[in-house]
C-alpha positions in Angstrom: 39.0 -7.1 45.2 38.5 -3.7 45.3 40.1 -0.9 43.2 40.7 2.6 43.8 42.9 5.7 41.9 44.3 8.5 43.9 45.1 12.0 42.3 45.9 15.3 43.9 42.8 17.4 44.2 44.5 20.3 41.7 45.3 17.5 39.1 41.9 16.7 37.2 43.7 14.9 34.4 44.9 11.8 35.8 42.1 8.6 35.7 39.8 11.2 34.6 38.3 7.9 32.4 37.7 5.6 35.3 36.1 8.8 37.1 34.1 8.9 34.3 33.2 5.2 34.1 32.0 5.6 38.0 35.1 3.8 39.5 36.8 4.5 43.1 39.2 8.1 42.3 39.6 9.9 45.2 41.7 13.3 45.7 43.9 14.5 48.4 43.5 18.2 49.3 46.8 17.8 50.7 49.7 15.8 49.4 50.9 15.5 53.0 47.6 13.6 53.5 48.5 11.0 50.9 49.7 8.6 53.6 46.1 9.1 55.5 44.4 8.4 52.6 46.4 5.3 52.0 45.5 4.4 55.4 42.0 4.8 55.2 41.4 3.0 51.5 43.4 0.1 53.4 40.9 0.0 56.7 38.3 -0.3 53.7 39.8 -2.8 52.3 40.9 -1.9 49.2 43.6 -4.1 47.8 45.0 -2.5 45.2 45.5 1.3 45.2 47.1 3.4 41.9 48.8 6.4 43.3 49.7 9.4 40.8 53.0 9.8 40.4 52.8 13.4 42.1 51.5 12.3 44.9 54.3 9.1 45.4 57.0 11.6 46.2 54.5 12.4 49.5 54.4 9.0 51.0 56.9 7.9 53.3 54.6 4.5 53.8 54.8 3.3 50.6 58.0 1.1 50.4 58.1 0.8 54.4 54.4 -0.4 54.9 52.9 -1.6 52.0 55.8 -3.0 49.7 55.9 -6.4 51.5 51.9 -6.3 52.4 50.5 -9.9 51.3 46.9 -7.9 51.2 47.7 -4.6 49.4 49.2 -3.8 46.3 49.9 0.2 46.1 51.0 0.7 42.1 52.4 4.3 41.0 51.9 5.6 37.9 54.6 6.7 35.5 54.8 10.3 35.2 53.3 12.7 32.6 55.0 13.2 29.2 55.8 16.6 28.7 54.4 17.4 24.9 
């Protein structure tokens, strides 16, 4: 099983620990890439893929592709807390 975080390339907060521990956090230049990026960590064969919330609002594959998918599990994460 393989694991991967993807962030927006502006926001260096989010996983910054499991960047840190030398895990699988990719960023999108682009938001309107997020649904090529999903693509490609797929063909890769990543199973489970934790989207930032910012980035979410960009896919339009999420629900229709991947919600039903018996080999990928794409999990967003809630949004930031305002201090």
């Amino acid at each position: 099983m393989k694991i991967s975080w993807v962030r927006s390339e502006s926001d260096k907060n989010s996983f910054k620990i499991f960047k840190n521990l030398g895990l699988d956090v990719f960023e999108v230049d682009k938001p309107d890439d997020t649904d090529r990026k999903i693509a490609e960590l797929v063909k890769d064969d990543y199973s489970t893929i934790v989207l930032s919330n910012e980035l979410a609002f960009f896919s339009e594959d999420i629900i229709k592709k991947y919600s039903n998918h018996p080999d990928v599990s794409v999990i967003i994460t809630p949004p930031k807390r305002k201090k």
